[in-house]
N, C-alpha and C positions, 0 to 999 in steps of 0.2 A: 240585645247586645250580643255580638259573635266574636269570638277570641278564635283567632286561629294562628296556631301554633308552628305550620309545617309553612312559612314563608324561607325568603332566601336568608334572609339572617340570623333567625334560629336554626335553621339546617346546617349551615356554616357554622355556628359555634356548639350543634351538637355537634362534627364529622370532626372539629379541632378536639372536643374534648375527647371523643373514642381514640383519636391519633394518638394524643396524649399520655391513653391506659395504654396503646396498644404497644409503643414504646418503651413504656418509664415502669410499669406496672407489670404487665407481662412478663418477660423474661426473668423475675424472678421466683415467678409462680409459676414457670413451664421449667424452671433450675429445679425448684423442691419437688415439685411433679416426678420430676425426673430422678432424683435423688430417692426417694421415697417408693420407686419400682424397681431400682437397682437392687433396693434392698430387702424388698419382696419376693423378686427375681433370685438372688443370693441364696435366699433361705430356702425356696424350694429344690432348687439346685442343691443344696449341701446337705436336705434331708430324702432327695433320692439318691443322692450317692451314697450314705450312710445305710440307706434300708436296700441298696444292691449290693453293699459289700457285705450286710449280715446274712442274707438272702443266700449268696455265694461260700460264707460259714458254715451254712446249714445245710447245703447240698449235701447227700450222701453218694459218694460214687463205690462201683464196682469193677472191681479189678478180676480178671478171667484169663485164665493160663492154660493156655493148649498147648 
């Protein structure tokens, strides 16, 4: 007995059902994706600003009068 799988009409209602996810499912797993970098993105951002302006505290300069 042979079962084959990869005929025209299984293939056709695999490509519908990937259409399906690729539609309906996707965009809001590529939304939180996204959402979830911003805020990744945010924090590194906000902790090297934080550690250039302590950085910029601690400089010590010298002042020289001729």
């Amino acid at each position: 007995m042979q079962f084959n799988f990869f005929n025209s009409t299984n293939l056709a209602l695999l490509w519908d059902y990937v259409g399906i996810l690729l539609t309906g499912v996707s965009p809001g797993i590529m939304i939180s994706f996204a959402i979830a970098c911003v805020g990744f993105l945010l924090a590194i951002i906000i902790k090297a600003w934080k550690q250039s302006a302590k950085e910029e505290e601690e400089k010590d300069f010298e002042y020289k009068e001729y």
